[in-house]
C-alpha positions in Angstrom: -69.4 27.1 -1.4 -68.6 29.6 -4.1 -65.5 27.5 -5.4 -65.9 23.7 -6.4 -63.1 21.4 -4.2 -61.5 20.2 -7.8 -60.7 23.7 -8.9 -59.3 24.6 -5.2 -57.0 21.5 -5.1 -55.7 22.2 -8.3 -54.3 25.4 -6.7 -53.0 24.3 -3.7 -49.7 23.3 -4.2 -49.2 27.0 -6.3 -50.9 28.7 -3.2 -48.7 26.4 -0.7 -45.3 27.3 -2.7 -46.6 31.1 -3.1 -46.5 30.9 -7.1 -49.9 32.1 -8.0 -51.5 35.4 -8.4 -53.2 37.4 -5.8 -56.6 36.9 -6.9 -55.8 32.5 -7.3 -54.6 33.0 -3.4 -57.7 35.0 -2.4 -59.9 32.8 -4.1 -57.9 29.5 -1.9 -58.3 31.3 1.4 -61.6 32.5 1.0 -62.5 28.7 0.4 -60.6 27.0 3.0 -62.3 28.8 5.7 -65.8 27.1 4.4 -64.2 23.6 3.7 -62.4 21.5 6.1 -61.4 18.9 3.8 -59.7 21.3 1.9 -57.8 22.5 5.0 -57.0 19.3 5.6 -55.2 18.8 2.6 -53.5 22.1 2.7 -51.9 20.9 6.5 -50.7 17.5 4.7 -49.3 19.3 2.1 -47.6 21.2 4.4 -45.9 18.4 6.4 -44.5 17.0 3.3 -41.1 18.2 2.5 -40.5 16.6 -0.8 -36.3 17.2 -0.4 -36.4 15.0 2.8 -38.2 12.6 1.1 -35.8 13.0 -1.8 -32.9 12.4 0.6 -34.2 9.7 2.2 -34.7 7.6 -0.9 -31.3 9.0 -2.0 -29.8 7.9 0.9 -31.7 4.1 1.0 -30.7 4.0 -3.0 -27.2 4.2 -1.8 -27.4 1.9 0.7 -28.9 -1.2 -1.1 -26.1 -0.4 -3.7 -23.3 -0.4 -1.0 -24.7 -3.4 0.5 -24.8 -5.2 -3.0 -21.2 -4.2 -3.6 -20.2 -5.6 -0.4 -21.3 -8.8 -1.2 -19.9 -8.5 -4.3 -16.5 -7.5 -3.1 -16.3 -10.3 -0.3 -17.4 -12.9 -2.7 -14.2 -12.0 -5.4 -12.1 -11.8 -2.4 -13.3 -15.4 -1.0 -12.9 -16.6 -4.5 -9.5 -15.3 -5.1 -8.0 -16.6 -1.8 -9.1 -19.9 -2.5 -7.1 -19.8 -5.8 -3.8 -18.2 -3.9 -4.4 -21.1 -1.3 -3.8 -23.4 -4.2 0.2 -22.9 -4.4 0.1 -23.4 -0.8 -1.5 -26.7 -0.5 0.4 -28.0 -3.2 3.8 -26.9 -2.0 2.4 -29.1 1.5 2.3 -32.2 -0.4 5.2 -32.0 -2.3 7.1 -31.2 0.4 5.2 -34.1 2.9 6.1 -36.6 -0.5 9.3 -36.3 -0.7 10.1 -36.6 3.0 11.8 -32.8 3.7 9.4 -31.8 6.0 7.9 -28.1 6.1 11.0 -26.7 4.7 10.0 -24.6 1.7 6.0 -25.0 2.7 6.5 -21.7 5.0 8.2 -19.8 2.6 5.9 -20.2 0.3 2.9 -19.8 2.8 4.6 -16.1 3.8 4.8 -15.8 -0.1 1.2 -16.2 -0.5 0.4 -13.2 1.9 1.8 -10.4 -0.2 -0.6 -10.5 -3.1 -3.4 -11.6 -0.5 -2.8 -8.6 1.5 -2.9 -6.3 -1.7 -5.7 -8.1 -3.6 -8.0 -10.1 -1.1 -7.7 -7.6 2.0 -8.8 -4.4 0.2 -11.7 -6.5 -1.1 -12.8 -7.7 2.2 -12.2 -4.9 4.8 -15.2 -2.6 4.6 -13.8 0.5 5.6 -9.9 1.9 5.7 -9.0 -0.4 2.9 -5.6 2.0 2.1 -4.6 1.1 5.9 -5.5 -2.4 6.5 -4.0 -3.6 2.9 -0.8 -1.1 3.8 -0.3 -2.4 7.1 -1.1 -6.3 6.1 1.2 -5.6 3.0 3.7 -4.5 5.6 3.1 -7.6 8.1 3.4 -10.7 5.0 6.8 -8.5 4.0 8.2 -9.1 7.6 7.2 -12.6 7.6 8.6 -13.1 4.4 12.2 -12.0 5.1 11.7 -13.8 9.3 10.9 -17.2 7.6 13.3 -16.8 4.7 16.1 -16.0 7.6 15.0 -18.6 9.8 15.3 -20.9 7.0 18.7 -20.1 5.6 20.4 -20.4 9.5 21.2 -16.3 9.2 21.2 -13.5 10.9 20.8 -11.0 8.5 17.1 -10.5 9.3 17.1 -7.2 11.0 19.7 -6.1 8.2 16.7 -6.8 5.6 13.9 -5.7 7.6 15.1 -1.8 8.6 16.0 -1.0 5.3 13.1 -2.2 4.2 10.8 -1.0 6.5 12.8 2.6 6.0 11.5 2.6 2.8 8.4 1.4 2.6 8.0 4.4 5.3 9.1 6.6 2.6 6.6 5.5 0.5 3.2 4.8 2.9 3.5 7.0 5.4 2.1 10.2 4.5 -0.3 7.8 2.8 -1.5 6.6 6.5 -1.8 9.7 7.9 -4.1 10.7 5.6 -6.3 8.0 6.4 -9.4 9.1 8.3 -8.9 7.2 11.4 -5.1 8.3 11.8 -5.7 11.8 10.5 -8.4 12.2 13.2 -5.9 11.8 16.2 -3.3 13.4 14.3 -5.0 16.7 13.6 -2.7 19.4 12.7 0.4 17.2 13.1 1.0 15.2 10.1 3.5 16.3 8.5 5.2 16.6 11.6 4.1 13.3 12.1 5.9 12.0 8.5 8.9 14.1 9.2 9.6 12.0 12.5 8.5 8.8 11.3 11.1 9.5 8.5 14.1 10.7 10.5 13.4 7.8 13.4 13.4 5.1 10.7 16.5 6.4 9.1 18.6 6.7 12.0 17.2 3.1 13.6 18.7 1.7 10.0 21.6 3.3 10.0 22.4 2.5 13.8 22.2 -0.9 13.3 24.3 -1.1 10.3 26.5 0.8 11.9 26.8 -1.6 14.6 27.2 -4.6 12.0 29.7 -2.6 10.1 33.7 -4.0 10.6 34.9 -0.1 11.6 32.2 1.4 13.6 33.7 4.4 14.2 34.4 5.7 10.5 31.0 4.0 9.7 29.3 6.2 12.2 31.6 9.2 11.6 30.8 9.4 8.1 27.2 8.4 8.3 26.5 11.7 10.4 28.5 13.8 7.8 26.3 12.7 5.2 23.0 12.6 7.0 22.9 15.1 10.1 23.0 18.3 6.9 19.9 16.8 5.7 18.3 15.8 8.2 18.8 19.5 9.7 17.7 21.1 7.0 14.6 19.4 5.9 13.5 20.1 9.9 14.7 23.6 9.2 12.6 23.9 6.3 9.5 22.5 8.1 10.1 25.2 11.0 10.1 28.3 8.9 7.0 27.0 7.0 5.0 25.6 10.2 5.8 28.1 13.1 5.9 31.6 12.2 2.9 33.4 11.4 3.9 35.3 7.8 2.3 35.5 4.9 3.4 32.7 1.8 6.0 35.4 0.2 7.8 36.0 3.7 7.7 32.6 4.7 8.9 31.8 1.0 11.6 34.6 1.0 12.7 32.7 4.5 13.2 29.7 3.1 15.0 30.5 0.1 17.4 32.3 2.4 17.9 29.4 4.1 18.3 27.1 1.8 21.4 29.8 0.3 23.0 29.8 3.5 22.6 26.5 4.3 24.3 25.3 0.9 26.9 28.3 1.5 27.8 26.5 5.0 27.1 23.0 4.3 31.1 21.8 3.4 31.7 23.3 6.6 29.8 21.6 8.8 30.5 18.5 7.0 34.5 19.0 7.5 33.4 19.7 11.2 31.6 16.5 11.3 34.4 14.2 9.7 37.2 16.1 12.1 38.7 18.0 9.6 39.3 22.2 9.9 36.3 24.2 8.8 36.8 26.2 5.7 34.7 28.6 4.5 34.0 29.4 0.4 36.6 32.1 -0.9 35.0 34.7 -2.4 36.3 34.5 -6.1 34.9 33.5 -9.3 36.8 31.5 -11.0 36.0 28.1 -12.5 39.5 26.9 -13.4 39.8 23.5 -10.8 37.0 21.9 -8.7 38.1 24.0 -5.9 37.4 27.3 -7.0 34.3 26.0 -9.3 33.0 24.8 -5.6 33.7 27.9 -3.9 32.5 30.1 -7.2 29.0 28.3 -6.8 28.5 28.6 -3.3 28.9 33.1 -3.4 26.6 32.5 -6.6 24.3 30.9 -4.6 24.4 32.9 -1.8 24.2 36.4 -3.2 21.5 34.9 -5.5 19.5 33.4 -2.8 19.5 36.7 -0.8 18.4 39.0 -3.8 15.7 36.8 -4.1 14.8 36.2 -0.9 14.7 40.3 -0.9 12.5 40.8 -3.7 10.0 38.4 -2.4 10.2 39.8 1.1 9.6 42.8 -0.5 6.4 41.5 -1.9 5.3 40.5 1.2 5.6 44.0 2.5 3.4 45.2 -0.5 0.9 43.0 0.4 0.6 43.6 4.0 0.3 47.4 3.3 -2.3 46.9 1.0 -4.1 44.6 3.0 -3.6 47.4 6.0 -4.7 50.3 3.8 -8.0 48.2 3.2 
């Protein structure tokens, strides 16, 4: 052979990754068809893909570190529930000491599942932690104001646990459906999703206090004043910006219209709603009583809301041209 096998393998990987010169790559070929072991090395080369390999020992890195952190995180959690089950054992003797039973033992053992479900869940749950500790949070909140009911002889629970539940809906909901598993089912729907869970939590609270309240009918009567315009127009406002198909400044010029119109109408409908006469804002500009400061506002806002819901409509009918004209 012309070429020594040293000399040859030092060029191999440059001939393999087709960095050397012409003459280098001449010089490997014209070798490799006289030596097999040469060829041989070339093929092995060849099956080698150094980025797999670096994933792969990427991805096992990752792993052993996950699995360590695991441990790590169910140990702390074990340890920590051990210490929160201290209160609890404590309040069992006391209570089996003195002879009053398991009065205050359940309270306090209801007690002792909030901060486990916020501390010790999200610790031990491998995956989802935001939901489990969320929904477990939710559960020992439940239990709470049950055992604290049952305990006190009331009936209030149902009066505690709507309002509460209405707004710890307010706050964790669009929190849950952004969690993978939720979002998954949920698709496109979830703020569709947080808009109903919101409006059926709200009215379920304020049926039932309703139906607890001493006049029923004005309860109800004003309830619906107050709730049915907002309730209309946040589903108003969802509508113009999830069905049409416009561009942002249309869909925006829509719903600053409607938001003008909306506030223009909006003593209206509630003097409609209580059983009063419908009156509609005089036009006039004058801020001498409440009245005409009321009624000044609403042609403000109106003409206000228009001209910009023009100018950005406008916009959007420069930008659709363009975009034609392209």
């Amino acid at each position: 052979m012309k070429y020594n096998c040293e000399m040859i393998r030092d060029l191999l990987p440059l001939y393999k990754d087709q960095a050397c010169s012409k003459a280098s790559a001449d010089i490997v070929e014209e070798h490799l068809t006289e030596c097999a072991d040469c060829t041989k090395l070339l093929e092995d080369m060849s099956s080698f893909n150094i980025e797999d390999a670096i994933v792969k020992e990427r991805n096992e890195v990752i792993g052993t570190q996950a699995k360590y952190f695991k441990r790590r995180s169910a140990l702390v959690g074990t340890i920590i529930g051990a210490v929160l089950t201290l209160p609890i054992l404590i309040c069992l003797i006391v209570d089996l000491a003195a002879g009053s039973g398991l009065s205050w033992f359940f309270i306090v053992l209801t007690a002792m599942f909030i901060p486990i479900s916020l501390i010790v869940v999200p610790l031990m749950v491998p995956e989802n932690k935001l939901l489990w500790t969320i929904a477990s949070f939710t559960v020992s909140l439940m239990a709470l104001l049950g055992v604290c009911c049952i305990h006190s002889g009331g009936s209030w629970f149902l009066t505690a646990a709507l309002p509460t539940l209405f707004g710890l809906s307010v706050v964790f909901t669009p929190f849950v459906v952004r969690s993978k598993p939720v979002a998954k089912k949920l698709g496109n729907n979830k703020m569709l999703t947080v808009l109903g869970v919101y409006t059926l939590s709200y009215a379920i609270m304020m049926i039932w206090l309703g139906i607890q309240s001493e006049d029923k009918a004005q309860f109800f009567r004003v309830t619906a004043a107050t709730s049915v315009p907002v309730i209309a127009y946040m589903w108003g406002m969802f509508a113009l910006i999830r069905l049409p198909k416009w561009n942002g400044w249309f869909k925006a010029a829509a719903c600053v219209l409607f938001s003008a119109v909306f506030y223009f109408f909006s003593d209206a409908v509630v003097m409609t709603i209580l059983g009063m006469k419908p009156e509609l804002p005089k036009l006039m500009f004058d801020f001498t009583t409440m009245t005409n400061i009321n009624a000044s506002v609403c042609w403000i806002v109106l003409i206000a809301g228009a001209a910009i819901a023009a100018v950005l409509a406008l916009i959007g009918m420069t930008r659709n041209n363009r975009r034609n004209v392209k």
